[in-house]
N, C-alpha and C positions, 0 to 999 in steps of 0.2 A: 504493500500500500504506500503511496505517497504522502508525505507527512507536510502539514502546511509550513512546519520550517521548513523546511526545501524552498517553498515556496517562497518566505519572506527572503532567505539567502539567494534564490534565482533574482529578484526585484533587485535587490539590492546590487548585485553583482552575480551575471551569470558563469562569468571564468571563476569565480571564485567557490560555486556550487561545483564545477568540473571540478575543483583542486580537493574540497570534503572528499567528494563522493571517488574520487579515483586517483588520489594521489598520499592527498595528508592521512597520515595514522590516529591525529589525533580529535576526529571531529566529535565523536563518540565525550568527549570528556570536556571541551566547548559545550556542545552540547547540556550535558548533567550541569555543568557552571551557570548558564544562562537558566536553566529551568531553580536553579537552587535560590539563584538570586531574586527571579520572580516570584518562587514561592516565600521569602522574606519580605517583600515588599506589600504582597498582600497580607503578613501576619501586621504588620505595621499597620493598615489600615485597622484589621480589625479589635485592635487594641486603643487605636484611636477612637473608634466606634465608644468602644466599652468606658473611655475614659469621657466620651460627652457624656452620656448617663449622668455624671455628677454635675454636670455645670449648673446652676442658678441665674435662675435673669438678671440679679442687682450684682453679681458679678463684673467687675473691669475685666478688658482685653488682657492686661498682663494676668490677671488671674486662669480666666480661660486658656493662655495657652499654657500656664503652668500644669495645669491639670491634663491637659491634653498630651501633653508630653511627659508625662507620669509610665514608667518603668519602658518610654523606648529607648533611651540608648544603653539600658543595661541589655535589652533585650537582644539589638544589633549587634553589641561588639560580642556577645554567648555565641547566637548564630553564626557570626563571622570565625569566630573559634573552631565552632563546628565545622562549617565549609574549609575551613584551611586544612583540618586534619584530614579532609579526602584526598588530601594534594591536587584539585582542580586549576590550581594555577589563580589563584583570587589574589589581586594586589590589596595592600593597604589606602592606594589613591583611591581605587573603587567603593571601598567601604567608606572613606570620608566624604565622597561623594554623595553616597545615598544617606548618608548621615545630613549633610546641608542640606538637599533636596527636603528630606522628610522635615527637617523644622522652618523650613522658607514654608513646606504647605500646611504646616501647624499653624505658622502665621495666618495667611491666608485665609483658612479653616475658621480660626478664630473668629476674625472679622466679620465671616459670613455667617456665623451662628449667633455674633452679639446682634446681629444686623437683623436676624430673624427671631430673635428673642423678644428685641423691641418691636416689631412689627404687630406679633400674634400676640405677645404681654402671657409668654411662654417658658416654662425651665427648657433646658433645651432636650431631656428626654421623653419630651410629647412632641418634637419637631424632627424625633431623630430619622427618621421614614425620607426626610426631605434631604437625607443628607446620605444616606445608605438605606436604599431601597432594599425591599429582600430580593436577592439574590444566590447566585451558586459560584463558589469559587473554583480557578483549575478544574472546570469541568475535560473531561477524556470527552469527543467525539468520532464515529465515527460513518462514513458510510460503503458497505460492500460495492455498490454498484458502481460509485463512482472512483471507487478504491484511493479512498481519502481520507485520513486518519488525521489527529488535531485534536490541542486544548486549549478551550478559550478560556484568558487570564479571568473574566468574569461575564456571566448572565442574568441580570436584571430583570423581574420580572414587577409588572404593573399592571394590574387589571384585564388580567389572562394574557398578555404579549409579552412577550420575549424578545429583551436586546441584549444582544453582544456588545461586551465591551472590550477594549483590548488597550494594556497599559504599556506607555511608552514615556522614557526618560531621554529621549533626544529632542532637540529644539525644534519646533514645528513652522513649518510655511507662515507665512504671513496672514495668507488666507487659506479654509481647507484645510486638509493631510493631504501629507505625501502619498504618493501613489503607490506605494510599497505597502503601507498604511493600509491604504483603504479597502486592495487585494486581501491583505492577511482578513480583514475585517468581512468579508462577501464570504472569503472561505468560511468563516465559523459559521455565519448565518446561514449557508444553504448547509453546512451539516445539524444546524439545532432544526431548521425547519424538518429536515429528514428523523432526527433525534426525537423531537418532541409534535410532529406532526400538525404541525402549524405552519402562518406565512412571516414570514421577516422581515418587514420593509426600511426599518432604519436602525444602526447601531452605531458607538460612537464610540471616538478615540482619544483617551485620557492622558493627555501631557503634562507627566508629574513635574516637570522639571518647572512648570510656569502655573500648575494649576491652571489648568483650562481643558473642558470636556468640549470635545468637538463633535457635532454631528454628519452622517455620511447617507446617504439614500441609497437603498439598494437596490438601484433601478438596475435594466436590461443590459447599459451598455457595460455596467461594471461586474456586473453574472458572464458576459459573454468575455469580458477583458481576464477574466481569472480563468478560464477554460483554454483561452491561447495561451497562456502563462502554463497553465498545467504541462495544457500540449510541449510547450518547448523545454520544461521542467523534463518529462517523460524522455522527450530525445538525449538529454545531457543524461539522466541517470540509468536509463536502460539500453542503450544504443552509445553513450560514449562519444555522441558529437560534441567536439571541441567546440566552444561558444566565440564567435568573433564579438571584439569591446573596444572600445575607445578608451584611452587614459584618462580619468579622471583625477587630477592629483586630489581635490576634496578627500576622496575616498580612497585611491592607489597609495599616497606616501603614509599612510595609517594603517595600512593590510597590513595584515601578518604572514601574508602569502605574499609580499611585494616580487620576493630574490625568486620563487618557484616563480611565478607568473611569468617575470621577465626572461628565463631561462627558457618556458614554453615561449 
């Protein structure tokens, strides 16, 4: 089965899917890194969750986010513990990373809950629905026929509909997602509609790094844009077509496959 990483790594760089899939030894353990790191990013949310529960509306902003950020970086730097002992290759810069990230959107967080506090004249665990819908985290999908395999970072559910959401710490477009984005994003929705036998018409893409959820339509031309993408997915990993690419230094001087690439 094809797995939507493949996917997001074809978007992103198709030579660089030829280098996983039939060169590098070590994509298998990228791989587990990146799923370990998502799955920390989502306990953070849900911790934050648990720590609005306490806030009160005559509460100040520096109050709320103290609260709010109530046992995350013991929580971080244990997990980070953990991850290193797998030897995945986890820097120190990446943990400080998602350490700023995560109190730049405690910040944020905050503001939007004293903002709604005052509004509704609310503690904020009667508003918290407005802020973390229910949901399913790391859902597994899958579908036989399309022989498509895939986990969405989260699924949203609101008055019997079902949205994908899909969490991302890199800097987003101006306007929109990127296209890499919006693909990964079409893939979960046609396996949740396969999954939970319903339709999908919008889900959105959650950029940690600025706090802002973006929405994405999942019209026709973006169902058919992820089926070419497959298509050309399928040719690199089962047939072994070399991918012709243009240099992009953005993205080439940062690969970790720069010296293989250039040798092919």
């Amino acid at each position: 089965m094809m797995n939507i990483s493949s996917i997001k790594t074809h978007m992103y760089c198709p030579m660089k899917l030829y280098i996983q899939k039939h060169v590098d030894i070590q994509e298998n353990e990228d791989y587990q890194l990146a799923i370990e790191i998502k799955k920390l990013k989502i306990d953070i949310q849900d911790l934050i969750q648990k720590n609005m529960r306490k806030i009160r509306k005559e509460m100040n902003i520096s109050e709320i986010e103290q609260i709010l950020s109530e046992n995350i970086d013991s929580y971080i730097k244990s997990t980070a513990d953990a991850i290193m002992s797998m030897d995945l290759g986890l820097e120190s810069s990446k943990i400080n990373q998602i350490i700023d990230d995560t109190y730049f959107n405690i910040k944020i967080t905050a503001l939007k809950i004293k903002q709604s506090m005052i509004i509704f004249n609310k503690h904020a665990f009667a508003i918290i629905d407005m802020f973390f819908p229910n949901c399913m985290y790391s859902y597994l999908l899958k579908d036989p026929q399309l022989e498509l395999i895939g986990m969405c970072d989260k699924i949203e559910i609101s008055d019997g509909k079902y949205y994908p959401v899909i969490i991302k710490n890199s800097n987003p477009p101006l306007k929109g997602v990127w296209d890499q984005d919006a693909i990964e994003l079409v893939a979960c929705a046609i396996l949740i509609e396969e999954e939970f036998e319903t339709d999908v018409y919008v889900g959105f893409v959650d950029y940690d790094k600025i706090g802002e959820r973006r929405p994405v339509v999942m019209d026709v031309n973006l169902r058919k844009g992820l089926f070419d993408v497959m298509r050309e997915v399928k040719e690199i990993t089962d047939n072994k077509k070399l991918p012709t690419v243009k240099r992009n230094p953005r993205k080439c001087d940062t690969c970790e496959y720069i010296d293989i690439c250039i040798k092919e």
